[in-house]
Structures are given as C-alpha cells and as structure tokens.
N, C-alpha and C positions, 0 to 999 in steps of 0.2 A: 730814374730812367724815363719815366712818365714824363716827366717836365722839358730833361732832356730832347725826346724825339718832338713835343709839341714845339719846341724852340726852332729844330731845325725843318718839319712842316712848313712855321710860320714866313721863313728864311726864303725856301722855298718858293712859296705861292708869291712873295715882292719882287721875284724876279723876271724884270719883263721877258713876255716869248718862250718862257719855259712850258707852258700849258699845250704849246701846239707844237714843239719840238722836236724834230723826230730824223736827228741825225743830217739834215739836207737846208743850212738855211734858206736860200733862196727859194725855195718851196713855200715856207712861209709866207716871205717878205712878197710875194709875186701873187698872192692871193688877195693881197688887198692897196697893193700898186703896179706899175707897170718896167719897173726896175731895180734890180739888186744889183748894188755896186760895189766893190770887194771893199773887202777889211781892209786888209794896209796892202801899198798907201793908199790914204783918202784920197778922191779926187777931186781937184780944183775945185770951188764955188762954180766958176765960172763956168765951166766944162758941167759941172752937173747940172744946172740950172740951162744952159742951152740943151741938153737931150730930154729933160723932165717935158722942156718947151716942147719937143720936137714930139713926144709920143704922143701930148696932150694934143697935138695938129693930126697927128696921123690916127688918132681915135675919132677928133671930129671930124675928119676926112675918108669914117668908114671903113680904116684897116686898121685898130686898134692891134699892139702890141707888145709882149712882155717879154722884156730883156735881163738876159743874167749877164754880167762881168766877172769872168774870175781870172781875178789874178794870180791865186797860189791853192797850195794843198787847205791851207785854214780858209776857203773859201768852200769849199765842197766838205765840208764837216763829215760826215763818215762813210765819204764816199775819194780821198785823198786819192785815189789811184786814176782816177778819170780823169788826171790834170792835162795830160797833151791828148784826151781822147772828145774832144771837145761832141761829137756825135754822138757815142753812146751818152754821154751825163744828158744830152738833152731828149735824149729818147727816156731817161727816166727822168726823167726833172717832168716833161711833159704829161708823165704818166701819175707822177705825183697832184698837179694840175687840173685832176677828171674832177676836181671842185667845184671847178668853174661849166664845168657844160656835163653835171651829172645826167643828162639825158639823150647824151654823146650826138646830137644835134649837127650836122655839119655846120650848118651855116653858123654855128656859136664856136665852132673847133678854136682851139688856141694858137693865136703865132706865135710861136718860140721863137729867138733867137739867142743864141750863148756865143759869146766872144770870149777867145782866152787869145794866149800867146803865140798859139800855134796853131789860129785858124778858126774857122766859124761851125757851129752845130747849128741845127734849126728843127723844125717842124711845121708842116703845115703853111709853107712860105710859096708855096704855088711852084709851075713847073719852070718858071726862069729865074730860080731866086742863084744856081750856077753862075749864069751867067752876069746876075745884078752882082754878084760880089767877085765876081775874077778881076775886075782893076782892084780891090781896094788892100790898099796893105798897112798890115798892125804894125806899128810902131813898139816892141816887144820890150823893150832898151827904154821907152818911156814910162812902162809899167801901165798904174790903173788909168793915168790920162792918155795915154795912148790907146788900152782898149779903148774908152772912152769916143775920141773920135774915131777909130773904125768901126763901130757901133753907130754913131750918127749918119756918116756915108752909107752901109747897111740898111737902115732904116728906110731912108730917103728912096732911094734906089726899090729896096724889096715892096715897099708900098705901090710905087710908080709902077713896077714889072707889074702889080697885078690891077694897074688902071684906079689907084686913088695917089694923085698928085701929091707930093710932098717932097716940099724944098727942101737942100741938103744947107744946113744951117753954116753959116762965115767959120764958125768954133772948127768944125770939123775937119778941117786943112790948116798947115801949117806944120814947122818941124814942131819938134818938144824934145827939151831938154832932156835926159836921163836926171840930172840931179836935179832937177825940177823939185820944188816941194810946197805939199800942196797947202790950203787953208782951208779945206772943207769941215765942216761940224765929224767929232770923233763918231765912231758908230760902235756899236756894243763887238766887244768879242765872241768871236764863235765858244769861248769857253762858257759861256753862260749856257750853254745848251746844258752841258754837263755839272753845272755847278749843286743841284740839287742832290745827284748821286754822292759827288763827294763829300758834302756838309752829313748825309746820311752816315755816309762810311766813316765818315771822322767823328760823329755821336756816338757808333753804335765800339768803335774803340775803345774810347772814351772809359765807355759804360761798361765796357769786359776789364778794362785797366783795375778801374773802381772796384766790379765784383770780386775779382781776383784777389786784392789786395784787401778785401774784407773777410774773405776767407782765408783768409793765412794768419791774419788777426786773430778772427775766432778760432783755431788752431791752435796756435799759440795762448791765449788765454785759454784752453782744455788745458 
C-alpha cells in the first residue's frame, strides 16, 4: 500500500500545472502570460502568433493586457456554466488574478479581456471599452480562430479608447472558414487538472481490491 500511494504521488508531482490548479485554467495560464487560448480547436500558428505580437505592442505601449479565449465548456474547467455568460467568468477570472496587484494598486489593476461565442466580458477596460467593441463581430461558426481575431480588433481598439495607440493587426479581418483547421502546437487538456485525484482514487481501489481478497484468503485458510 506504501509503495502503492508513493507511485501515484510521484505521478502526480510530473504533471505539468497540477501544483497551481484550482479548477479555472486560464487563471493559471494568465499569471504568467498575457493570453489563454482554448483547448480545441487549436488555433492557427498564424493567428496566434499575430495576437502574442499584438499584446507584446500593447504592453510596450503602456496598456498591457490579459486575454482569455473560450471556446467551450472544457475551457472554463469548473466553472462549465459561465459558457454564454462571458461577464460574469470574467468578474471571477479577474478576481482570481489579485496575484498580480496584491496590493490592489489602481494604477497596476488588471485588464481583462474574455471573448467567447457570445460576446465580450472585460474589467478594468476604461469608460469606452462599449463603445470600442460595438463594430466588432465574433465569427462564432469559425470557433478558436474566430475568437481569435475579434480578440485582436478588441485589443487594438480598447487600448486606443484609453490613449495608447495600437494597430489593429492585417490577421484580424478577413472571412474564416468553419472547417478551417488549424496547425497550432497541441496544448495540454484541461483533464490534467484532475488527473492526480483520479490516479489516487484508482490506488486507493486497487488496494481495498487487494485487502479484501486477502482476507477471504485468510478465512478460508481458518
């Protein structure tokens, strides 16, 4: 049983991002970049590499910002119900986030931005960020590369309303395909969040299987 549980510990600790976990990937992923971009589908090389560009401009241009993309319910890992409520996930998303300005600092506050299917969530985007995003329309039918570029127009725009210039990048227009598909590097499933509980629960089986049938052994030999 000893060896057992040290097995699945060991299992455990190799797996990347389990240590900081805590049900909400992008919470994660946003603490130590400036974008989380859905599980499936991946999106374009292409497409992701023009918006990396674009926040990397829009930081050096003084309005640094942190963008989530969700595409579906396995995006918001245990929070599956805030998938068309794009506003509230980023009222908590944001609130997960007091990482970054533990010393709730205005001038360090967080820009949110979350794009889903159904519309834009934000925080902290200034008093014309309405207005910077009433032209831009998600491409819903394209999936991740259509959030994708209404996420770049977004961008460009919510930086500009609050007086730090930033071009809306060539990527960001044009139709997209539905069956589009992409070539982006794979990214981990949101199951690994969960994978340490089940390895547990699958030892700890295991090991009552074992006892059980050791005692009916010794039973039988009485």
């Amino acid at each position: 049983m000893r060896q057992l549980v040290a097995v699945v510990a060991a299992l455990a600790l190799a797996l990347p991002g389990v240590a900081l976990a805590d049900g909400d990937p992008a919470s994660d992923v946003l603490l130590s970049q400036d974008d989380f971009l859905p599980y499936a589908p991946p999106v374009s090389n292409r497409l992701e590499t023009a918006l990396k560009n674009e926040l990397r401009v829009a930081r050096t241009a003084g309005y640094p910002m942190k963008v989530a993309l969700i595409e579906s319910a396995n995006d918001l890992g245990a929070y599956p119900n805030l998938l068309t409520e794009p506003q509230r996930y980023a009222d908590l998303l944001v609130g997960e986030l007091r990482l970054l300005n533990p010393h709730n600092d205005p001038s360090k506050a967080v820009h949110l931005l979350v794009v889903t299917g159904v519309g834009f969530g934000g925080s902290n985007l200034g008093d014309g960020v309405d207005k910077a995003l009433a032209p831009i329309r998600i491409q819903a039918n394209a999936q991740s590369d259509g959030l994708v570029q209404a996420a770049m127009q977004a961008v460009a725009r919510i930086a500009s309303a609050n007086g730090h210039h930033v071009a809306t990048p060539s990527e960001a227009t044009g139709r997209l395909s539905s069956s589009h598909k992409s070539t982006s590097r794979h990214k981990s499933s949101p199951l690994v969040f969960a994978a340490p509980a089940l390895l547990l629960f699958a030892a700890l089986f295991v090991a009552g299987r074992v006892s059980a049938r050791r005692g009916r052994v010794g039973s039988n030999d009485g």
